[in-house]
LOMARLO-401724 format. One record per residue (C-alpha): residue in one letter; y, z, x. Coordinates in pm, 1 decimal, decimal comma, padded with zeros to 6 digits, m for minus. Layout:
<pts>
PT A Y Z X $
...
</pts>
This chain:
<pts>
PT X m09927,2 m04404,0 m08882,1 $
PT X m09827,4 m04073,4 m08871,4 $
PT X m09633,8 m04024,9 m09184,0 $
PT X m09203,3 m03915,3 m09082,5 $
PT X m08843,4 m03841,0 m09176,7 $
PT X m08566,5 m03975,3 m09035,5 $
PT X m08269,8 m03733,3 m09017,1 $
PT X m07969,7 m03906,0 m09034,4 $
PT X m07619,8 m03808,8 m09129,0 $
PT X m07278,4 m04037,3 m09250,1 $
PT X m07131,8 m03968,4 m08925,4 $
PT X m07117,6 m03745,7 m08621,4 $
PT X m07042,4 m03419,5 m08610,9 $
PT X m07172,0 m03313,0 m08914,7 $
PT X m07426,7 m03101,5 m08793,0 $
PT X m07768,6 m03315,3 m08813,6 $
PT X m07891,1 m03194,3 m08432,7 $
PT X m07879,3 m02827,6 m08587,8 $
PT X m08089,8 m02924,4 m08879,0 $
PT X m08309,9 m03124,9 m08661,6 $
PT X m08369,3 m02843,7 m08434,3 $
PT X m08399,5 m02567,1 m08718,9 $
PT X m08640,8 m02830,6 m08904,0 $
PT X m08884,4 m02906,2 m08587,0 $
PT X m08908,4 m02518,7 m08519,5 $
PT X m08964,1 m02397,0 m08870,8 $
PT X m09213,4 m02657,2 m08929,1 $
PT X m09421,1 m02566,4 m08591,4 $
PT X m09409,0 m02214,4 m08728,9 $
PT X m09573,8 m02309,1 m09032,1 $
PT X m09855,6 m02429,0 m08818,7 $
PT X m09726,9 m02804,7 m08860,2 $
PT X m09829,0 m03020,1 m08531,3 $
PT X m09425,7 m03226,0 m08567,5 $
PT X m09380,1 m03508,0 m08304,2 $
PT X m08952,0 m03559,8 m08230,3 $
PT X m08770,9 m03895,9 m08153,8 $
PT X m08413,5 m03959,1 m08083,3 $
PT X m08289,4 m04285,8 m08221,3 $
PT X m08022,2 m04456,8 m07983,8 $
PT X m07912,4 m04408,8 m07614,8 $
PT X m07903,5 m04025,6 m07607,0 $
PT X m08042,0 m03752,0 m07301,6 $
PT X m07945,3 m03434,9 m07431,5 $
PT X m08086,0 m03399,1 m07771,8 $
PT X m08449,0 m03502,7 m07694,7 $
PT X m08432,1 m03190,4 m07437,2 $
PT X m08374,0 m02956,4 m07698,5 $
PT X m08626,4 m03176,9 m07930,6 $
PT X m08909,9 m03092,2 m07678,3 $
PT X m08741,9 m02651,5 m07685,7 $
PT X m08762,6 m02646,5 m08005,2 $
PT X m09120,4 m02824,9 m08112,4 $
PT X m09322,5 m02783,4 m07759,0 $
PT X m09356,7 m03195,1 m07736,0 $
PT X m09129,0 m03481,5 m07525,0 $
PT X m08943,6 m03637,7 m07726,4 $
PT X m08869,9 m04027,4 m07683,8 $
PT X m08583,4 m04229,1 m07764,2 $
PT X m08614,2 m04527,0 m08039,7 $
PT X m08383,4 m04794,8 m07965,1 $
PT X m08435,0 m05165,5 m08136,4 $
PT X m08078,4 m05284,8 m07974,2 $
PT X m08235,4 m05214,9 m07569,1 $
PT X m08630,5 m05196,0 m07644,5 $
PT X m08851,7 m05487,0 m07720,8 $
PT X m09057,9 m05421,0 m08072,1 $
PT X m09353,7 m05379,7 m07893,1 $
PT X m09270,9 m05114,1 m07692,6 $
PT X m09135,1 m04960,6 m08009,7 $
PT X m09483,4 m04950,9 m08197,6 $
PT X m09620,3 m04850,5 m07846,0 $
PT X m09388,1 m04526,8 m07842,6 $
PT X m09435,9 m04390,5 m08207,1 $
PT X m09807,6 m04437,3 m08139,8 $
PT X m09751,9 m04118,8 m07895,9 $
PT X m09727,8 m03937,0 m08265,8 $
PT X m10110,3 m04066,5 m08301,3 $
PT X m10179,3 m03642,9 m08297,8 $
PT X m09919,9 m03518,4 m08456,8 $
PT X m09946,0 m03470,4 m08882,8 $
PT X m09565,7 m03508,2 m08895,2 $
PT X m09260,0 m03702,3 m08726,1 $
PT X m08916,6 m03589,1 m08705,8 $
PT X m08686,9 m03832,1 m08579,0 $
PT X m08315,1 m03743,4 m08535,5 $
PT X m08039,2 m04033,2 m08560,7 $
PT X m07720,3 m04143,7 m08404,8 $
PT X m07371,5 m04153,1 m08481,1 $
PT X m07372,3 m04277,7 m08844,9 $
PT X m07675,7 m04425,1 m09028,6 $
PT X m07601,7 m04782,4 m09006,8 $
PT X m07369,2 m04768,8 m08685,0 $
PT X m07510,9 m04995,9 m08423,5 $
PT X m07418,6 m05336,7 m08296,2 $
PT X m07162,9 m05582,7 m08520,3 $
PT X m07480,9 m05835,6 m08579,8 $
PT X m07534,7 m06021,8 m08883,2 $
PT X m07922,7 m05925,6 m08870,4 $
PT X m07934,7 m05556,9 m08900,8 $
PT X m08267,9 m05592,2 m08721,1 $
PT X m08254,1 m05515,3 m08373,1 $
PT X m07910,5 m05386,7 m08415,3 $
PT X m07963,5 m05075,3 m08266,1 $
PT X m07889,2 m04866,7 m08559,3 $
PT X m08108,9 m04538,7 m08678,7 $
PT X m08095,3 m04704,8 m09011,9 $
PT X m08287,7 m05011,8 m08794,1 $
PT X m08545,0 m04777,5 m08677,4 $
PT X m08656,9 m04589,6 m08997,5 $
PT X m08642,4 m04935,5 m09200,2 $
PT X m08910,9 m05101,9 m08910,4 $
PT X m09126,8 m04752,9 m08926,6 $
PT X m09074,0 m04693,8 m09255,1 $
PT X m08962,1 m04328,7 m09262,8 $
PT X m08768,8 m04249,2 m09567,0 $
PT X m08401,6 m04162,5 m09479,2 $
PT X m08272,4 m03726,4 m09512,1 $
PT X m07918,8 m03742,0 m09494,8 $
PT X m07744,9 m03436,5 m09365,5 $
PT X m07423,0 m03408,4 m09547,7 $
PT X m07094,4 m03210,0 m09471,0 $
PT X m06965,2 m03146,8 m09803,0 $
PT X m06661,0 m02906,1 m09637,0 $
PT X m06377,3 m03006,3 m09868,2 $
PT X m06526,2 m03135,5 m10148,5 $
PT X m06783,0 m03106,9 m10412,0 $
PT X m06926,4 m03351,3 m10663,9 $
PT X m06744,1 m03646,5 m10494,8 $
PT X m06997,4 m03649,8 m10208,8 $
PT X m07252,0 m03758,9 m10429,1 $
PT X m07062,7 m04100,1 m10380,8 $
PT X m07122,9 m04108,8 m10033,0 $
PT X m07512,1 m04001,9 m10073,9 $
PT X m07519,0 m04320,4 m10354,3 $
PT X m07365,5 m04519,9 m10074,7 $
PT X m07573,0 m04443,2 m09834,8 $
PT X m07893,8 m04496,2 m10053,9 $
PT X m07809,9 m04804,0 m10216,8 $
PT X m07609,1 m05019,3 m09883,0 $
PT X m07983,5 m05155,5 m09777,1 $
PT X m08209,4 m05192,7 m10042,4 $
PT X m08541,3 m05204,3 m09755,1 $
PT X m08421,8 m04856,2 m09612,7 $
PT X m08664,8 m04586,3 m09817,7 $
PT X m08425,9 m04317,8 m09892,1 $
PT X m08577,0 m03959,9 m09970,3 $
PT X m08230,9 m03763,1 m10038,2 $
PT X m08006,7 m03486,3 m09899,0 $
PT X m07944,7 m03159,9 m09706,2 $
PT X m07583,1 m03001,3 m09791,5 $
PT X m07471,2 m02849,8 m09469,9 $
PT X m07157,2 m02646,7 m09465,1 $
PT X m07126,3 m02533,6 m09815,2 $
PT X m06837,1 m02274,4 m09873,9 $
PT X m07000,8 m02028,7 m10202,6 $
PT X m07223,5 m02047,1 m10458,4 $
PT X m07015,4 m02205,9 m10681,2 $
PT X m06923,9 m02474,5 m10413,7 $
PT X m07301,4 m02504,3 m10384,7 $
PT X m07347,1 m02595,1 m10773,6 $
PT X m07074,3 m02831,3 m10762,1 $
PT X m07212,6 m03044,0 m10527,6 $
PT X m07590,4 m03014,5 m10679,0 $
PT X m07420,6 m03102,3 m10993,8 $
PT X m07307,9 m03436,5 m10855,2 $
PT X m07625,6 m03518,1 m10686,6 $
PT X m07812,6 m03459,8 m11005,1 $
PT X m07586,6 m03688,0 m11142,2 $
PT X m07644,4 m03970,4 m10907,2 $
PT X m08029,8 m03950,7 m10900,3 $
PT X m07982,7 m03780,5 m10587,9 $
PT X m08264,1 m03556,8 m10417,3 $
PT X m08143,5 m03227,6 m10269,3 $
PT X m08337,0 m03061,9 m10036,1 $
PT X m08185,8 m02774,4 m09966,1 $
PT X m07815,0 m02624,2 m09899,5 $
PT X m07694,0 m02466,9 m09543,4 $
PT X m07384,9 m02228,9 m09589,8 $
PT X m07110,8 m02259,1 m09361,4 $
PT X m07211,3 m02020,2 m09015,6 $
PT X m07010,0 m02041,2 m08714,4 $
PT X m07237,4 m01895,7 m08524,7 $
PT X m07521,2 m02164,6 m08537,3 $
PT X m07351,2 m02421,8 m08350,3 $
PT X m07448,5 m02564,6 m08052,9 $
PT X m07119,6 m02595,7 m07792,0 $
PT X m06988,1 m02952,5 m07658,9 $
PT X m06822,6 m03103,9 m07334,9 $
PT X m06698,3 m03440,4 m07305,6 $
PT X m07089,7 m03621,8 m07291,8 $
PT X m07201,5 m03440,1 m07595,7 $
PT X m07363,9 m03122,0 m07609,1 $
PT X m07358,1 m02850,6 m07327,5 $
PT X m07741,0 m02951,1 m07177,8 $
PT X m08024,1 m02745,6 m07338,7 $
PT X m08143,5 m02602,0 m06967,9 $
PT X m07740,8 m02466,3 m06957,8 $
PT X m07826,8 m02190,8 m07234,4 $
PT X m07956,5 m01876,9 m07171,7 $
PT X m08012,3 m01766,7 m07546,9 $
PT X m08134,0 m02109,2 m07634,0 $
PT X m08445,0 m01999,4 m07790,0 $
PT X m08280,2 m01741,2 m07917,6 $
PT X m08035,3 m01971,1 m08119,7 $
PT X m08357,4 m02179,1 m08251,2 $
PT X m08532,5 m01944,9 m08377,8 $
PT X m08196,6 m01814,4 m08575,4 $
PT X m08202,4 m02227,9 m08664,0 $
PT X m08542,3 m02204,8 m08789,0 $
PT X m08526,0 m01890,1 m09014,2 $
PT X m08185,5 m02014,4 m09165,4 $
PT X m08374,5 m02360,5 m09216,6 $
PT X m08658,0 m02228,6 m09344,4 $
PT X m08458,2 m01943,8 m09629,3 $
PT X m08249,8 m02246,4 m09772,9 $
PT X m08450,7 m02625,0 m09727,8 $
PT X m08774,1 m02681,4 m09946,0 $
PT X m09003,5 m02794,2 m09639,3 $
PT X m09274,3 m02837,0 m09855,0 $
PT X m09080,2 m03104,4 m10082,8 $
PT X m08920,5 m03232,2 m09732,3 $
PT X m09302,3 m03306,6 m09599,3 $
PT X m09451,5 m03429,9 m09909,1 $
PT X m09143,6 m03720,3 m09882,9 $
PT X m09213,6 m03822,1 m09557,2 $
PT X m09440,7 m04157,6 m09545,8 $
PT X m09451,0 m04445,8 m09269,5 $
PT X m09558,5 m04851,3 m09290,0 $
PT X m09926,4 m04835,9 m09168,4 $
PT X m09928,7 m05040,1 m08814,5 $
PT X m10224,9 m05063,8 m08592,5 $
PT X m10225,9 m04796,4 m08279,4 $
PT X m10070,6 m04943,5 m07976,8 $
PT X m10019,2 m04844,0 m07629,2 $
PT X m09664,5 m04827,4 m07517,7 $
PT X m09550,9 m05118,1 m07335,8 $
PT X m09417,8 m05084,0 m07008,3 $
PT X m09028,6 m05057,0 m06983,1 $
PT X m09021,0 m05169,8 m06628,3 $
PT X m09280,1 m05151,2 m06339,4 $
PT X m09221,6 m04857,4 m06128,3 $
PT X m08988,6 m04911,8 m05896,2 $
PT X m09166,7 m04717,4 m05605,7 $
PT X m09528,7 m04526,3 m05551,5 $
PT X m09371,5 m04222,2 m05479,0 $
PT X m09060,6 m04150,9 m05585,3 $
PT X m08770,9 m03831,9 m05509,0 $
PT X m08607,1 m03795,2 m05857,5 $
PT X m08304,4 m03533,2 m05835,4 $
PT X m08322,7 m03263,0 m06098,6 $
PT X m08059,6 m02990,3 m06148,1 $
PT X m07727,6 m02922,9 m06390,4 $
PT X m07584,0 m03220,7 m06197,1 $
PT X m07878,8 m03496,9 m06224,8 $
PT X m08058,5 m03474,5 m06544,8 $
PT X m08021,7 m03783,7 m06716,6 $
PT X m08352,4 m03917,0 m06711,3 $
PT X m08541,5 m04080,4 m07008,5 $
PT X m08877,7 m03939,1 m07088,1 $
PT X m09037,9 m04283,8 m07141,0 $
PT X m08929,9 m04426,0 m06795,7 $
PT X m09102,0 m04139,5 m06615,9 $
PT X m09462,3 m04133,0 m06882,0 $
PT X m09463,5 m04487,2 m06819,6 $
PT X m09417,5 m04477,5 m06436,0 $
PT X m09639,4 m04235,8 m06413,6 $
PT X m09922,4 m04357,2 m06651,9 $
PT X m09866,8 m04668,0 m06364,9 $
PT X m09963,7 m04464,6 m06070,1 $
PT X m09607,4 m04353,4 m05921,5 $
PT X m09576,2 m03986,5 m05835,5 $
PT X m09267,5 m03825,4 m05905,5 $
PT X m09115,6 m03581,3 m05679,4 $
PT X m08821,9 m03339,3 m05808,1 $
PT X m08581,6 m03220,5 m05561,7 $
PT X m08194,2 m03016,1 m05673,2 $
PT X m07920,4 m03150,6 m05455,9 $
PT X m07704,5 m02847,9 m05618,1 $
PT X m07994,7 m02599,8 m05416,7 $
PT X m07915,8 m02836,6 m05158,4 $
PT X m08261,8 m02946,9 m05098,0 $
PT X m08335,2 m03292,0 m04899,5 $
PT X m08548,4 m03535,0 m05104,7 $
PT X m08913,3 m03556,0 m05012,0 $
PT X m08918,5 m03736,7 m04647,7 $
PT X m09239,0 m03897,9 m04787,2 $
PT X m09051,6 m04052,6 m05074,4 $
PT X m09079,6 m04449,2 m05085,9 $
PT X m08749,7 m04412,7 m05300,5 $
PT X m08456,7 m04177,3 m05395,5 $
PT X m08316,8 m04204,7 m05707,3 $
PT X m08059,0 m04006,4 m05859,2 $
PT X m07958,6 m04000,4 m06232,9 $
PT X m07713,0 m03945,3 m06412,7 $
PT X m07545,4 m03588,3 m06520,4 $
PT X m07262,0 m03403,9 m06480,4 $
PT X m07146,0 m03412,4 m06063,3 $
PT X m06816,2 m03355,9 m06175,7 $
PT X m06854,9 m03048,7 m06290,8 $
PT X m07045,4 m02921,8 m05952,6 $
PT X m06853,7 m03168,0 m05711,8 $
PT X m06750,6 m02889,3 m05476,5 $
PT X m07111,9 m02773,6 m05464,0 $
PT X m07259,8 m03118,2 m05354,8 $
PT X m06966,0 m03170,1 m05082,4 $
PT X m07104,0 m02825,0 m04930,6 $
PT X m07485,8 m02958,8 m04973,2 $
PT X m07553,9 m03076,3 m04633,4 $
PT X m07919,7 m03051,0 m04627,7 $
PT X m07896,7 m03294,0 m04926,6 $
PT X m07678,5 m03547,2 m04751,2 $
PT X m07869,5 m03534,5 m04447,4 $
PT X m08221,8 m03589,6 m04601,6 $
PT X m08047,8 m03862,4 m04766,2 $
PT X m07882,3 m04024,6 m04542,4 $
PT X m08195,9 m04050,1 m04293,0 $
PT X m08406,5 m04163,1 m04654,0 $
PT X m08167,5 m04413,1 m04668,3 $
PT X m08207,3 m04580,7 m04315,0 $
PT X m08491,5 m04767,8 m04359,5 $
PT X m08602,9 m04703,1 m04727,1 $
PT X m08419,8 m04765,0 m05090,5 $
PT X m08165,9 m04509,2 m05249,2 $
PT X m08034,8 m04593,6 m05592,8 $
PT X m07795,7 m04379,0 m05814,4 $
PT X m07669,9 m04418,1 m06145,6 $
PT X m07356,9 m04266,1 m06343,2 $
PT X m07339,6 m03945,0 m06167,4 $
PT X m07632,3 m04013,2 m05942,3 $
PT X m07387,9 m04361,2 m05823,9 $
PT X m07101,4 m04137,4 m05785,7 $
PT X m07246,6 m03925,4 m05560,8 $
PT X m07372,0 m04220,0 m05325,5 $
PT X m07008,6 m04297,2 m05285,8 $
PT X m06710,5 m04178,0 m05044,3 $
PT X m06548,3 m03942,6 m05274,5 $
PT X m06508,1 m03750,6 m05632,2 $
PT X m06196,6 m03669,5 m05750,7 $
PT X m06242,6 m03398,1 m05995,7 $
PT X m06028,9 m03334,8 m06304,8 $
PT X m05785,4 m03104,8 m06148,4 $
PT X m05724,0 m03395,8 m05886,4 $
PT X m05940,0 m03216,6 m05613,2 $
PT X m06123,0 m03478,1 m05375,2 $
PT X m06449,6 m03374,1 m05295,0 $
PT X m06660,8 m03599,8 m05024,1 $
PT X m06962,2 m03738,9 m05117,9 $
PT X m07280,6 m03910,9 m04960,8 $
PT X m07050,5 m04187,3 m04811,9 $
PT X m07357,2 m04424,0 m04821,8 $
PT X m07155,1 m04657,5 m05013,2 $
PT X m06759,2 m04686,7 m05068,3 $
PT X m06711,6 m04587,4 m05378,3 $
PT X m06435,9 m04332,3 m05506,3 $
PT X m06412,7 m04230,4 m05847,8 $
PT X m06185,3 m04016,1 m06012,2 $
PT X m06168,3 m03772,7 m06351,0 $
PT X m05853,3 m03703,0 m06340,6 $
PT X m05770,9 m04035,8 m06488,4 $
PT X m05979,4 m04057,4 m06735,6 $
PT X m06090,1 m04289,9 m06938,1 $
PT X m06427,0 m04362,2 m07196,8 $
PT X m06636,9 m04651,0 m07109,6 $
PT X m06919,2 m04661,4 m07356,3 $
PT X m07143,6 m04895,1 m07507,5 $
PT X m07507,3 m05094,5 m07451,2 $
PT X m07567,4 m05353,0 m07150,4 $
PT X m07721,5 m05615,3 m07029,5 $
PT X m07738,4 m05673,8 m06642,0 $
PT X m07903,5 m05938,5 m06422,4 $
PT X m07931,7 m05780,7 m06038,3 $
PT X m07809,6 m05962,1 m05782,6 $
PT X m08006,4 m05736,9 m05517,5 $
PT X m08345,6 m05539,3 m05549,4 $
PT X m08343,8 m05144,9 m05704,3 $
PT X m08636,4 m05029,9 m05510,5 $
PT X m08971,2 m05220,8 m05595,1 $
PT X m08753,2 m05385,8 m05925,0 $
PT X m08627,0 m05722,2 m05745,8 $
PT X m08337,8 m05950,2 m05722,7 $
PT X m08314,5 m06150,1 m06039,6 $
PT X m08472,3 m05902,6 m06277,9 $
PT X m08314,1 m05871,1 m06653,0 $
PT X m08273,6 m05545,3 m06759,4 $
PT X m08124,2 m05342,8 m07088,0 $
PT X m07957,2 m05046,0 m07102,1 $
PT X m07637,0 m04843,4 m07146,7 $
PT X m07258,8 m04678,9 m07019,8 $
PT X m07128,1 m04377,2 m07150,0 $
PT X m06880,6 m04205,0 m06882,9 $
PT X m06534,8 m04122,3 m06869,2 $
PT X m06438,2 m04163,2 m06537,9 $
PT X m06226,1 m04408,8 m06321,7 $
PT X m06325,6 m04644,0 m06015,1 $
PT X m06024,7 m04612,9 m05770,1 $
PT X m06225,5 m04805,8 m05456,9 $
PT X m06577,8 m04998,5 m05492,0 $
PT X m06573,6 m05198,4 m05197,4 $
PT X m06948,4 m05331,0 m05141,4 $
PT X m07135,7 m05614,5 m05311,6 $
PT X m07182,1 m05589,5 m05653,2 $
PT X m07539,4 m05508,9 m05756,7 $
PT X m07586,6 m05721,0 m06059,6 $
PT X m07381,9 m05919,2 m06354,2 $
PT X m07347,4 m05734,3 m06665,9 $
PT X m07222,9 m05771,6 m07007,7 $
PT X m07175,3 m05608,0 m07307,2 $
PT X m07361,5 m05559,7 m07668,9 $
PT X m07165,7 m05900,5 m07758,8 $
PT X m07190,3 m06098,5 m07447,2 $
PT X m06892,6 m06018,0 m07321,1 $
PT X m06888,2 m05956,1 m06920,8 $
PT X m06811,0 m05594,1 m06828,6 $
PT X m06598,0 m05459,9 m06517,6 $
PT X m06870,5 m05179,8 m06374,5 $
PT X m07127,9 m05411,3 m06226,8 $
PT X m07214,7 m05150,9 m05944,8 $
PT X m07247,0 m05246,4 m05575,2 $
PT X m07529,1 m05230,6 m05324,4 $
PT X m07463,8 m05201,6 m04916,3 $
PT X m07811,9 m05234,8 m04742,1 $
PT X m08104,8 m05036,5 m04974,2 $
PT X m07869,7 m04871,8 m05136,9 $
PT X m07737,5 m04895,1 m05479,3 $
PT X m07594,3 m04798,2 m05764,9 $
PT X m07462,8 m04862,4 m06114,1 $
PT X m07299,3 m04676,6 m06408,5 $
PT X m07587,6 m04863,7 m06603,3 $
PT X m07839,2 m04644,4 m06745,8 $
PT X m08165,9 m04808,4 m06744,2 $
PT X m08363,3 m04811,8 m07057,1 $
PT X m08612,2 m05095,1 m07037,4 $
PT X m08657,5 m05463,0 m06857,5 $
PT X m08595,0 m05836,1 m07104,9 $
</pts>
């Protein structure tokens, strides 16, 4: 196995997706061949992954992926001579299991490939005392390999002793320190971070990333500590059969949550995938077995899709005798109407009733399990799948059939089980892989 690092952090927000990027660009400067993964549920960051490095980047997840297709995935590193993987939330936040295995956790993933842990600390507001949270960190699971820490946000010099001072302390390896700079940060909206294909200077900003990386972190110590539990190549296993031959996936600022693995995998199977951009109001490909539509941000371009009428037209006659399936943003746009945040509603496909609204708002987030109670395309009636919901907006109207019965992380049934009305469907489930 391809010897890695995972990059981790206590929590979010403390700047690990900046390391992460500065890290995978500085070491493909130095002539390093660096394969990315994101642990967890997560379709920005592995965009920016592939920007900053040149290779996709696939999401780890034990919680929604069987182990096999797991193995199957960090095999894809088979070329590489080292892996980067970037976690989620905090290290050991994942599902409230007794078995930390399969838990969904980043800690989960580095402990089954055996990539020794780099936590990125914030150490804004204090000094030696977050060596306690590095000891913490190392010592909660003895099985985790832990390799040490990056300081991010460090006020001075002096600051910048303080803290190595308490590390040294504690053991602790540091591996480099990143002053405080405001102006390597990547900007937010309510998903996460403002999409990688939304910035203009983006390779501007990594290459700042890398050269600020590369002045203050030892990569050289950083590579030497990367290692990895020796497993025997395998190729990935299938998340799900594709769900059509030839498929019209929408692609724009308004559709772009799609995970790398589901399209490698459907089309190492022998679908074809055909992009289309509802925002340039293009129809989807008439010879399409299937339109889907994924998830994004519609909201934010709901005026734009009312006005796209070549879309809704190629749709719509798609959609007569052939399947259509949306989710998230892709279902919202299937349905009657959008009400945007400002309380503006903005008609949509109308191929189901659906009517959602952002201007009441409110987070629905977490894994799921659903069992369909009618066919997705070529995935049928029946089928178990894994995934997850991470949206903040409101179902006013959803008067069809619902598609399928879903439940939460903990068994618990769940409220959004999306609806179907002929071929058509749709779900605020995010498909990641089939039971």
């Amino acid at each position: 196995m391809t010897p890695g690092l995972m990059i981790a952090a206590p929590a979010s927000g403390t700047g690990k997706t900046t390391v992460m990027l500065g890290l995978l660009r500085a070491f493909r400067d130095a002539g390093v061949a660096v394969q990315p993964f994101k642990s967890g549920p997560d379709y920005i960051d592995p965009a920016f992954h592939r920007a900053a490095c040149g290779r996709t980047s696939f999401n780890l997840d034990s919680w929604a992926m069987p182990g096999a297709m797991l193995d199957g995935l960090t095999a894809r590193s088979h070329d590489a001579e080292l892996v980067l993987a970037e976690g989620s939330m905090g290290l050991f936040d994942g599902v409230a299991t007794d078995d930390a295995s399969g838990n969904g956790a980043s800690a989960d993933i580095a402990r089954r490939m055996g990539w020794p842990v780099v936590l990125v600390i914030d150490v804004s507001g204090q000094a030696q005392s977050a060596a306690a949270t590095a000891l913490g960190f190392a010592r909660y699971d003895a099985a985790l390999p832990f390799a040490g820490v990056i300081l991010n946000r460090v006020a001075s010099p002096r600051h910048e002793r303080l803290a190595r001072h308490g590390m040294a302390a504690q053991g602790t390896r540091v591996f480099g320190a990143l002053t405080r700079r405001g102006d390597l940060q990547l900007p937010e909206r309510h998903l996460g971070l403002v999409q990688a294909a939304e910035h203009a200077d983006l390779e501007t900003r990594i290459r700042d990333y890398a050269a600020f990386l590369a002045e203050h972190v030892d990569l050289a110590a950083l590579r030497s500590a990367a290692a990895a539990i020796a497993r025997t190549p395998a190729a990935a296993a299938l998340p799900i059969a594709p769900p059509a031959q030839r498929i019209a996936l929408a692609q724009d600022a308004a559709f772009s949550f799609t995970y790398p693995h589901l399209l490698e995998s459907w089309r190492a199977a022998g679908a074809e995938i055909l992009p289309f951009s509802p925002l340039a109001d293009e129809a989807p490909d008439p010879t399409a077995d299937l339109v889907w539509l994924p998830g994004g941000y519609p909201e934010l371009h709901a005026g734009r899709l009312a006005a796209a009428d070549t879309f809704r037209t190629g749709l719509r006659r798609h959609a007569e005798d052939r399947p259509v399936h949306g989710e998230c943003g892709g279902y919202m746009a299937l349905g009657e109407a959008l009400i945007d945040a400002e309380g503006v509603s903005h008609h949509m496909a109308g191929l189901l009733g659906l009517v959602t609204s952002y201007a009441k708002r409110r987070m629905h987030l977490g894994y799921r399990r659903a069992t369909l109670h009618a066919p997705i395309g070529g995935i049928a009636t029946g089928t178990a799948l894994t995934g997850h919901e991470f949206h903040y907006s409101t179902i006013l109207e959803q008067p069809d059939a619902p598609l399928a019965e879903v439940f939460d992380a903990q068994g618990d049934p769940v409220a959004e089980v999306g609806s179907h009305r002929g071929g058509v469907t749709g779900s605020f489930f995010h498909l990641i892989a089939a039971q």
